[in-house]
One Martini backbone bead per residue (centre of mass of N, CA, C, O) as a GRO file, in nm:
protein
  325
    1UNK     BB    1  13.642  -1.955   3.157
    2UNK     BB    2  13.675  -1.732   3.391
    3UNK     BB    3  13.679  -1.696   3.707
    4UNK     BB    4  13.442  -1.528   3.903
    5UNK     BB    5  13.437  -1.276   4.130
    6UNK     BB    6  13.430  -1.067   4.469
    7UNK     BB    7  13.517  -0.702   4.569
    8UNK     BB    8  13.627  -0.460   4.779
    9UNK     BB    9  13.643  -0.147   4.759
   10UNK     BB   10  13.448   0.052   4.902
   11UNK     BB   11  13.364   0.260   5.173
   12UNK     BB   12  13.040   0.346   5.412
   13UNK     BB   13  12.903   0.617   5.613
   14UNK     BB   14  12.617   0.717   5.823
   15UNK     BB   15  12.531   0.933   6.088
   16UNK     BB   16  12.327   1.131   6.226
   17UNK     BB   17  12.357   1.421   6.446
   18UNK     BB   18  12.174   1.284   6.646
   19UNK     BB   19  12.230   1.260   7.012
   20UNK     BB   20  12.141   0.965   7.242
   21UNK     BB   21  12.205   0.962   7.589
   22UNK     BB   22  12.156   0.748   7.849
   23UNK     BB   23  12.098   1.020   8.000
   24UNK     BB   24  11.843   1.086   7.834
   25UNK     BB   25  11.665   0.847   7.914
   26UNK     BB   26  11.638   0.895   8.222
   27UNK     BB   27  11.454   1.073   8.147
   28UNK     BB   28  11.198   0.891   7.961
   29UNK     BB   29  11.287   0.570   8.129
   30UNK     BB   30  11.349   0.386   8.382
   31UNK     BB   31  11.701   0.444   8.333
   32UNK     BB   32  12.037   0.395   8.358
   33UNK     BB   33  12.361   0.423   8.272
   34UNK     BB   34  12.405   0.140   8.406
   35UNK     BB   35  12.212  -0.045   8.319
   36UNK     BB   36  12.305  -0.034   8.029
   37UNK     BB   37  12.546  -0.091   8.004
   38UNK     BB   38  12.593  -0.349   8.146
   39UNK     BB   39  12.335  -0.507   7.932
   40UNK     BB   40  12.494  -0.380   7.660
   41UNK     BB   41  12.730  -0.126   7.607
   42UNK     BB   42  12.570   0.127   7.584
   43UNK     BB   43  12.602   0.527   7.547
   44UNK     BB   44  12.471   0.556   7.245
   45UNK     BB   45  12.302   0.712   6.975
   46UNK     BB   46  12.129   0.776   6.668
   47UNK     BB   47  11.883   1.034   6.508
   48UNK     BB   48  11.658   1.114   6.324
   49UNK     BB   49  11.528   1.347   6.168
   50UNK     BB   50  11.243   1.411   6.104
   51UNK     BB   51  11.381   1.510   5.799
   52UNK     BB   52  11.470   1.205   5.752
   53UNK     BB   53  11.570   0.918   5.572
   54UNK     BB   54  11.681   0.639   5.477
   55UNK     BB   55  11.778   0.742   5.201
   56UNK     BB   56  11.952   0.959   5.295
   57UNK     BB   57  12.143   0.750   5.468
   58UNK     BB   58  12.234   0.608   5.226
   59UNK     BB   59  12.324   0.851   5.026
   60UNK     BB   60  12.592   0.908   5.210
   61UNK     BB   61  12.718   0.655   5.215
   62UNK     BB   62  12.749   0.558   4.901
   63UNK     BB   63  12.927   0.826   4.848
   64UNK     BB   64  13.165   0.734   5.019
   65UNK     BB   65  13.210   0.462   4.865
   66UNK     BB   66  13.257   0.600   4.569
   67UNK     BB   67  13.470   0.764   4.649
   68UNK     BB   68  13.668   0.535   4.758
   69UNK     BB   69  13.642   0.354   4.458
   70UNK     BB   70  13.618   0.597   4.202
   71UNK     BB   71  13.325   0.616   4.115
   72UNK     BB   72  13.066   0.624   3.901
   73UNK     BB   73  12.723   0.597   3.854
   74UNK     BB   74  12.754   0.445   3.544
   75UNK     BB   75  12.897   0.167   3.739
   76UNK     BB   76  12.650   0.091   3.835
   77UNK     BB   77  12.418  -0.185   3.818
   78UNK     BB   78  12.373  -0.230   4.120
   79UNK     BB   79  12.080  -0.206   4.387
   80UNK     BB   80  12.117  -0.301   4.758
   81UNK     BB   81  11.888  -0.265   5.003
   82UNK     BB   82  11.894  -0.320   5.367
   83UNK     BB   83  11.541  -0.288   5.552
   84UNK     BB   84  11.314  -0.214   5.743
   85UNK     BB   85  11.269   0.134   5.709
   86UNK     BB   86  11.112   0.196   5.435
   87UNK     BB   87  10.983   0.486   5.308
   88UNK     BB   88  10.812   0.293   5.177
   89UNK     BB   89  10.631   0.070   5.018
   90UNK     BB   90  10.612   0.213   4.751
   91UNK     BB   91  10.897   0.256   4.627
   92UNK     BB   92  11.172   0.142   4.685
   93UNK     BB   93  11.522   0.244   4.832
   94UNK     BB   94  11.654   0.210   4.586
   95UNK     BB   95  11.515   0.349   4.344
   96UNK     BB   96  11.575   0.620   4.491
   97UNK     BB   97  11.874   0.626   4.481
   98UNK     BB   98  11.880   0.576   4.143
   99UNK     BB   99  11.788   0.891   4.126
  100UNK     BB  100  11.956   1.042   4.281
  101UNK     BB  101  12.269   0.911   4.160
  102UNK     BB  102  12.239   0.904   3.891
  103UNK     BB  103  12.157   0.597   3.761
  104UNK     BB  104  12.145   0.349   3.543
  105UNK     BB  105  12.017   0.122   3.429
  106UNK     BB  106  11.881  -0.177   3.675
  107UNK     BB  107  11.895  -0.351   3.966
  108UNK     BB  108  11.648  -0.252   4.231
  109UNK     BB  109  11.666  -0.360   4.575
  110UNK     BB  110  11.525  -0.467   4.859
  111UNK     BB  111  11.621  -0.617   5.172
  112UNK     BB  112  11.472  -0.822   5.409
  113UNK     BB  113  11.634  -0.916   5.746
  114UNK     BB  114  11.720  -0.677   5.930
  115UNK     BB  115  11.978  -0.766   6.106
  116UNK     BB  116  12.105  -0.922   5.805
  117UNK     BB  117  12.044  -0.825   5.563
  118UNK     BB  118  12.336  -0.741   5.452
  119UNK     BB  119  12.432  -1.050   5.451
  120UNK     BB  120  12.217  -1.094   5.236
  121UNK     BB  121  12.320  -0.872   4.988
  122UNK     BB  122  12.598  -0.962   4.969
  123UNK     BB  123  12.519  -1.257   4.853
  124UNK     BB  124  12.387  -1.163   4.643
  125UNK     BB  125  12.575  -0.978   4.492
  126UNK     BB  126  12.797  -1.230   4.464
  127UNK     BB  127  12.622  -1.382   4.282
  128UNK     BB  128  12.582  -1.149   4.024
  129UNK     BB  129  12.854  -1.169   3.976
  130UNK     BB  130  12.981  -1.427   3.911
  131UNK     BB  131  12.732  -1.475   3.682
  132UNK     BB  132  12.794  -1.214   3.493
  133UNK     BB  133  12.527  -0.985   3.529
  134UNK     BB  134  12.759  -0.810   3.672
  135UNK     BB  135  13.059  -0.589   3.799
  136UNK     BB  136  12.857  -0.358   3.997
  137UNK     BB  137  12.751  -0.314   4.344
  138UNK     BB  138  12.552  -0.151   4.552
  139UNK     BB  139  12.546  -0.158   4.882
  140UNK     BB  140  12.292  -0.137   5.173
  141UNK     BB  141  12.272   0.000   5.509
  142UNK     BB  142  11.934   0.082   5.655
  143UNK     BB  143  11.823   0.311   5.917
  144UNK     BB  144  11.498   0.413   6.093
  145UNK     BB  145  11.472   0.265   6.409
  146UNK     BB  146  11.298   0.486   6.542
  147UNK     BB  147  11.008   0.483   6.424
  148UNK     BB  148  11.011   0.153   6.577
  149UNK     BB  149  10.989   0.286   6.881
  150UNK     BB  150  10.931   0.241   7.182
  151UNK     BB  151  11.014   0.498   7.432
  152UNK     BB  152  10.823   0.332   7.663
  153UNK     BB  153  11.015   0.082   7.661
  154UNK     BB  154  11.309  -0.001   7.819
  155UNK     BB  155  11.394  -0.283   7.652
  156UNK     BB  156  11.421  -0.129   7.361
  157UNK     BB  157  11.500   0.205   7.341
  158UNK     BB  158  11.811   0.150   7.416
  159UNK     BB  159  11.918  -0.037   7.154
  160UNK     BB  160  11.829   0.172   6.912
  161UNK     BB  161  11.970   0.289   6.620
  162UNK     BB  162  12.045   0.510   6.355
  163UNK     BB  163  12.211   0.435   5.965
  164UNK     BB  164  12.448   0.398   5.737
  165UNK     BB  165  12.604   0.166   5.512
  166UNK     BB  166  12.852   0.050   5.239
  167UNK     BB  167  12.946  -0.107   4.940
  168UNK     BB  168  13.184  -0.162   4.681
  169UNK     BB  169  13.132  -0.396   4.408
  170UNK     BB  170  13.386  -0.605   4.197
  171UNK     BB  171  13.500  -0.777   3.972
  172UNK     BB  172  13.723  -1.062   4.021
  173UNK     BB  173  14.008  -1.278   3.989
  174UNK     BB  174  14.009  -1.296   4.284
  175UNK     BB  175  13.875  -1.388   4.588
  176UNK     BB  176  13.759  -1.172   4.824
  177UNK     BB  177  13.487  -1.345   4.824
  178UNK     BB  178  13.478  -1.626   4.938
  179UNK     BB  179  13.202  -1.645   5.141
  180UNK     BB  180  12.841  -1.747   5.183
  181UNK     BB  181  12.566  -1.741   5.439
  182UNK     BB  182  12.217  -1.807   5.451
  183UNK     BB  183  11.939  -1.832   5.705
  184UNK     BB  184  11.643  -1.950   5.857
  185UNK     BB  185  11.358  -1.934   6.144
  186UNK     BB  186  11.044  -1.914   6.159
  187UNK     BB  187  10.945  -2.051   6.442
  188UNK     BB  188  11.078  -1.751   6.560
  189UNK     BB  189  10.911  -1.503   6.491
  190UNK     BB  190  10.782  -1.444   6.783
  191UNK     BB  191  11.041  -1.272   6.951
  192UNK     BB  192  11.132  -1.067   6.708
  193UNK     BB  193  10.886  -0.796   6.634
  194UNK     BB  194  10.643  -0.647   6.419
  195UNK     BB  195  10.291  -0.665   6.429
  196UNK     BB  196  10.255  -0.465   6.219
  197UNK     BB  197  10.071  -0.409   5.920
  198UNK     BB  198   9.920  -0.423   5.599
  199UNK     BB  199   9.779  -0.713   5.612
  200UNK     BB  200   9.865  -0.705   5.935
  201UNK     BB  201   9.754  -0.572   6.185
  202UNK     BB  202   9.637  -0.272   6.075
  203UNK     BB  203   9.525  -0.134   6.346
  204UNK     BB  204   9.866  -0.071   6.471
  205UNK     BB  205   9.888   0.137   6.228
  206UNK     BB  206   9.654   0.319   6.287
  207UNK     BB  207   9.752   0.349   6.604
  208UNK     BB  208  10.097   0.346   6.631
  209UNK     BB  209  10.173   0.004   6.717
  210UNK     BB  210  10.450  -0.027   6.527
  211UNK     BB  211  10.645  -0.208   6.694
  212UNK     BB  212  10.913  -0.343   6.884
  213UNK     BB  213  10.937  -0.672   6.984
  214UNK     BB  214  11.116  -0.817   7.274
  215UNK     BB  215  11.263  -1.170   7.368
  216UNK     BB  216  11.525  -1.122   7.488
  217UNK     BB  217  11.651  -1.420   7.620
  218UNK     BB  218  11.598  -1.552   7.362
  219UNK     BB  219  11.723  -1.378   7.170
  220UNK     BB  220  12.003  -1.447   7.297
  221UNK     BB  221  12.043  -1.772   7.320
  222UNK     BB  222  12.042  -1.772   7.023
  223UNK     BB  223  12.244  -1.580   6.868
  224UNK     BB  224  12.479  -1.708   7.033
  225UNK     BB  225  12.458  -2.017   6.861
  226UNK     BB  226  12.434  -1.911   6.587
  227UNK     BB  227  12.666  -1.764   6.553
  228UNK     BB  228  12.887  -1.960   6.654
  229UNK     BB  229  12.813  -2.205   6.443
  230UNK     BB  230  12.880  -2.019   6.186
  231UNK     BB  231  13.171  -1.967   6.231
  232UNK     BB  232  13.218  -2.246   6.221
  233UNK     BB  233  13.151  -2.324   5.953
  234UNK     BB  234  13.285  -2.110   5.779
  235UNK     BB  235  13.582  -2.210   5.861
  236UNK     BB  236  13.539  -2.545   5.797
  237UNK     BB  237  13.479  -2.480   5.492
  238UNK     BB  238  13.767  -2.308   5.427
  239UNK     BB  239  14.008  -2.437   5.625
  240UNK     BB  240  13.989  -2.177   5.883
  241UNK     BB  241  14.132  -2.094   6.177
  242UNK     BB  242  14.088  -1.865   6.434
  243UNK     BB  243  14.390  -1.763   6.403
  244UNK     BB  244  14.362  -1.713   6.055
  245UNK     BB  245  14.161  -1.455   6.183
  246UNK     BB  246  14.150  -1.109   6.199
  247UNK     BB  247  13.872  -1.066   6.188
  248UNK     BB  248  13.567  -0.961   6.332
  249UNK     BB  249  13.221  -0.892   6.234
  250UNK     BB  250  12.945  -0.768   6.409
  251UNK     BB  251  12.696  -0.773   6.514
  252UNK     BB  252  12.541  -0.480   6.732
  253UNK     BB  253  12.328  -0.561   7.000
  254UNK     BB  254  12.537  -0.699   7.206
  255UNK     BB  255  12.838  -0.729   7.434
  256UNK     BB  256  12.720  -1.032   7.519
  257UNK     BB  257  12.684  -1.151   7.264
  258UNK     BB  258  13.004  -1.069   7.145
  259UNK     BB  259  13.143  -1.219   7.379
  260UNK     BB  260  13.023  -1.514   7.387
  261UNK     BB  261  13.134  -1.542   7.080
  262UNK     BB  262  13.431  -1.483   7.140
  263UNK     BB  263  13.453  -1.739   7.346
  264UNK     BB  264  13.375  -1.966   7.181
  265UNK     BB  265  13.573  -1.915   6.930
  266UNK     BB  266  13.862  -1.789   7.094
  267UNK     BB  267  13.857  -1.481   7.057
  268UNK     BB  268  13.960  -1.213   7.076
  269UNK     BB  269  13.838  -0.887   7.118
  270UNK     BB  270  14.089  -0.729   6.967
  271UNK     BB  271  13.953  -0.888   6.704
  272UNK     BB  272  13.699  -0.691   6.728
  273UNK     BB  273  13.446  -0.506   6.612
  274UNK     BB  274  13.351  -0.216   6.788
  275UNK     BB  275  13.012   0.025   6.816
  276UNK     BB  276  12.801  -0.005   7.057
  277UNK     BB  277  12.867   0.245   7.210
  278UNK     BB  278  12.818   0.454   6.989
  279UNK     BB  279  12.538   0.318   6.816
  280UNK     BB  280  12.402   0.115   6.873
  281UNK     BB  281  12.172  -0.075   6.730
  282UNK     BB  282  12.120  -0.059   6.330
  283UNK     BB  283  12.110  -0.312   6.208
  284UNK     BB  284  12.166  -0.302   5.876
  285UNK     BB  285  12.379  -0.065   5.961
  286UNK     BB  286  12.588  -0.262   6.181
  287UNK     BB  287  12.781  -0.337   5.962
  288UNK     BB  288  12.942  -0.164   5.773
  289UNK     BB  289  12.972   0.022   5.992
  290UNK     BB  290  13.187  -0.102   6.117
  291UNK     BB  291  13.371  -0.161   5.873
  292UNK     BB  292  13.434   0.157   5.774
  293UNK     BB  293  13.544   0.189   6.009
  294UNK     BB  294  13.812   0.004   6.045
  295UNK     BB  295  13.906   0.108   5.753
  296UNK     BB  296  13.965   0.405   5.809
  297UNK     BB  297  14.164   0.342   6.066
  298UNK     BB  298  14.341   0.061   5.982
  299UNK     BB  299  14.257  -0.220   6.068
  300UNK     BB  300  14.180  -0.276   5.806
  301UNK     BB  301  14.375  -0.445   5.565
  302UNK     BB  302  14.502  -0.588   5.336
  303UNK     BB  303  14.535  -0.940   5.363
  304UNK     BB  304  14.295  -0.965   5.538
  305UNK     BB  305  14.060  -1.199   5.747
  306UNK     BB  306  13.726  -1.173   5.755
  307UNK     BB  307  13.388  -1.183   5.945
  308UNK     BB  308  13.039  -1.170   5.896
  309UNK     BB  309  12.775  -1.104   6.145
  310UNK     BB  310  12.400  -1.172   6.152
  311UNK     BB  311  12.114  -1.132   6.353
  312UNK     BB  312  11.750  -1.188   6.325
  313UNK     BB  313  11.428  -1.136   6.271
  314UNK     BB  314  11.272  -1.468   6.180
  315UNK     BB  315  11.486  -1.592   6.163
  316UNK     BB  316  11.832  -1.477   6.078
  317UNK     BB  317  12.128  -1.584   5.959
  318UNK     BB  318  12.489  -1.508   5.865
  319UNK     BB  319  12.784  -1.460   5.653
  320UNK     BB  320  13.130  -1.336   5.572
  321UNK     BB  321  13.409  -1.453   5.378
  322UNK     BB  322  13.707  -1.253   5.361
  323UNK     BB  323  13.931  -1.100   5.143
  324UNK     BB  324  14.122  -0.794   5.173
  325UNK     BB  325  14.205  -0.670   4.834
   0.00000   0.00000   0.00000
């Protein structure tokens, strides 16, 4: 029997209607539009409306995404979102969406991994379409992550916006997906964490401060290491030089750790997808909604190699490389 690949057909977006510009919080927290641009490269964040939720921004981008790739509820077999906002404890936000885009039955679930979600559900999904357990997969990256954010806190509520991207896989006889790696190191989980919880610290859940917390220096010189031996070990598993490869979309989080990454790789920036000015880190939803944007401006096209890359807390940290077919 041949051997099944998959491969992605459409991509989709979509970001809130409101804008919080960096002169925005100047009024809400202790920090000027020069110190946020200097320190992390944002400009501005989107931020979801009251009555929005993680599955509406998924619901947008999905939509968008079969849309470009022409397909029907019918063809969707599977759906994995990535979020860490998601909008129940149970049930999942994938299964609010496979009712609301009237998908028939199938595996619906979602995949928390904070900001590298999207590159473990895609590595999920590609895994199985290979194995022939189904055909097509809808992938979404979803985030509602300004309600997990402390807004006086200047160190982190600078950083942080909501949206989701979306991507349709499909089998195919050679390899869209190149390959995928995902790994985790646990022992760093109290760097960047959200400390309250169900069953843990459930009474800062209670009292309103279940905040993202994070030793912003720590997780800054991890991510640039993880990310940068990344990307290095998945051209050298695939035989290709980093001249070799079209574009990086990485994880938005922060434009010096993009820089960082990119200087150790020998990649110029030219050929980075950024979209951190724009959006600010919007966690699972920072690879997709890049994707996304680069594919509809033009700039990734048919026959080019890309590699996407993100790191969350957990740690978590994966890769995926595409030939772009």
């Amino acid at each position: 029997m041949a051997q099944i690949f998959s491969r992605i057909v459409g991509t989709g977006g979509y970001l809130p209607e409101k804008v919080l510009t960096n002169h925005d919080l100047e009024s809400m927290v202790d920090t000027t539009h020069e110190w946020i641009v200097a320190r992390t490269g944002i400009h501005q964040r989107h931020i979801a409306a009251e009555n929005e939720t993680t599955c509406d921004l998924a619901q947008q981008a999905a939509l968008q995404a079969m849309d470009a790739a022409g397909i029907r509820p019918e063809d969707i077999e599977l759906i994995i979102i990535a979020t860490t906002t998601a909008d129940q404890v149970f049930p999942s936000t994938a299964c609010k969406l496979q009712h609301r885009l009237n998908i028939p039955q199938g595996p619906a679930f979602d995949v928390q991994a904070v900001c590298a979600g999207f590159i473990y559900a895609l590595d999920i999904a590609d895994k199985y379409i290979r194995s022939g357990t189904v055909k097509r997969a809808l992938v979404v990256g979803a985030e509602t992550f300004s309600r997990i954010i402390d807004w006086t806190d200047r160190n982190t509520c600078v950083l942080f916006g909501d949206g989701a991207g979306a991507v349709i896989l499909e089998a195919a006889a050679k390899p869209g997906i190149i390959a995928s790696h995902i790994t985790a190191d646990g022992r760093y989980r109290n760097l960047l964490e959200v400390p309250g919880g169900v069953s843990s610290a459930y009474q800062d859940v209670q009292n309103g401060r279940a905040y993202v917390r994070m030793q912003g220096h720590e997780v800054f010189k991890w991510a640039v290491k993880a990310l940068g031996n990344e990307a290095q070990d998945m051209l050298a598993a695939n035989h290709l030089s980093v001249d070799e490869l079209d574009w990086l979309v990485p994880h938005q989080a922060n434009i010096r750790i993009i820089s960082a990454m990119a200087k150790r790789l020998h990649i110029p920036m030219e050929r980075v997808i950024k979209t951190i000015h724009r959006h600010g880190n919007t966690s699972a939803a920072s690879v997709p909604l890049a994707l996304n944007m680069a594919v509809r401006d033009g700039r990734i096209q048919a026959g080019q190699k890309i590699l996407l890359e993100a790191f969350g807390g957990g740690f978590t940290w994966g890769s995926v490389l595409i030939h772009y077919i």
